[in-house]
N, C-alpha and C positions, 0 to 999 in steps of 0.2 A: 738478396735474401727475401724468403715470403712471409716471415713469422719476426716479431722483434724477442730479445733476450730480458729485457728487462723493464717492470713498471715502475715509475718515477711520479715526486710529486715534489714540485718545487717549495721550497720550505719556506725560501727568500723570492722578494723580485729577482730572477738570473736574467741574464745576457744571453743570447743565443750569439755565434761566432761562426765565420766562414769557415777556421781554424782551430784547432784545440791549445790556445793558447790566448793570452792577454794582448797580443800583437799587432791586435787590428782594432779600431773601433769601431763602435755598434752602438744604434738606439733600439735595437728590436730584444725584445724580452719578453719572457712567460713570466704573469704575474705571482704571486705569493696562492699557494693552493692548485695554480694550471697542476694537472695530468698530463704525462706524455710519455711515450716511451722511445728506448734507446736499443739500438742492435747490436752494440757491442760499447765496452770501456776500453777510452786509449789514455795513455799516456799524455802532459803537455810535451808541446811541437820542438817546443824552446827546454825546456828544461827534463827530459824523458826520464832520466835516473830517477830524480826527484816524487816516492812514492806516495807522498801529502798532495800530488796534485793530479787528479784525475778529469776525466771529461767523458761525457757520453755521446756518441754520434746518435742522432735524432733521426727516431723511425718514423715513417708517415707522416702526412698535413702536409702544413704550408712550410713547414721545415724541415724537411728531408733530408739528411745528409747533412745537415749543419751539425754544430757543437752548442753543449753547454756546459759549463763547471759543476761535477758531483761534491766534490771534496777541494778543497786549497787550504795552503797552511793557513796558521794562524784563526782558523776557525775550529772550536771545538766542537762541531756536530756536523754530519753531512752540508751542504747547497741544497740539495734536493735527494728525498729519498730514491733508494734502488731497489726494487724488490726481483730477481730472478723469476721469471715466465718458468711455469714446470708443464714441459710437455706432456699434453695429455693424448695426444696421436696413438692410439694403439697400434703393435706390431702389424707388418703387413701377413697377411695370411697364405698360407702356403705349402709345402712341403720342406720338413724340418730333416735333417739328416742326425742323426745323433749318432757316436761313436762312445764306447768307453776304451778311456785308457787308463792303465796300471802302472805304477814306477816303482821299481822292487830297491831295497835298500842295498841288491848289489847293482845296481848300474840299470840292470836289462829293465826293458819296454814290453809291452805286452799293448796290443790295435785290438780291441774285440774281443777276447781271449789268445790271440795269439800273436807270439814271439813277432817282434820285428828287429 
């Protein structure tokens, strides 16, 4: 991936994980306030049904590809904010084709003006 999906800011001291689950232990953590962002939200490794528990794979730095907990139960507010990256990449430029098409309330099609 070249672009991450989501900015974050951790609410709490979090854990960073090799895994997106409770499974392993870890002293390495982003403090209370770090910045960081995530390329995608997964599921826990262990418990995946379970929609109270989420995790963000960690884009860029020294944590690459590791995990950290967004949400887990029994907390009423996120682990750390997520905020959605909105792509501002405009279209590439180029030649557009456009076509109309028509769909008549009996069945028939119409490409352009005409029947197909």
């Amino acid at each position: 991936m070249t672009t991450a999906k989501y900015n974050c800011v951790a609410r709490f001291d979090v854990k960073i994980r090799p895994t997106p689950d409770t499974y392993n232990s870890t002293n390495i953590q982003f403090k209370a306030g770090t910045q960081f962002q995530v390329s995608e939200i997964v599921p826990d490794r262990v418990d995946p049904t379970n929609p109270f528990k989420k995790w963000g794979k960690i884009f860029g730095g020294e944590f690459d590809g590791m995990y950290t907990a967004l949400e887990y139960p029994n907390n009423s507010n996120p682990i750390s904010t997520y905020t959605p990256i909105q792509d501002t990449t405009p279209p590439p430029t180029g030649i557009y084709i456009v076509h109309e098409i028509d769909v008549y309330n009996d069945g028939s099609i119409t490409v352009d003006g005409k029947p197909i």
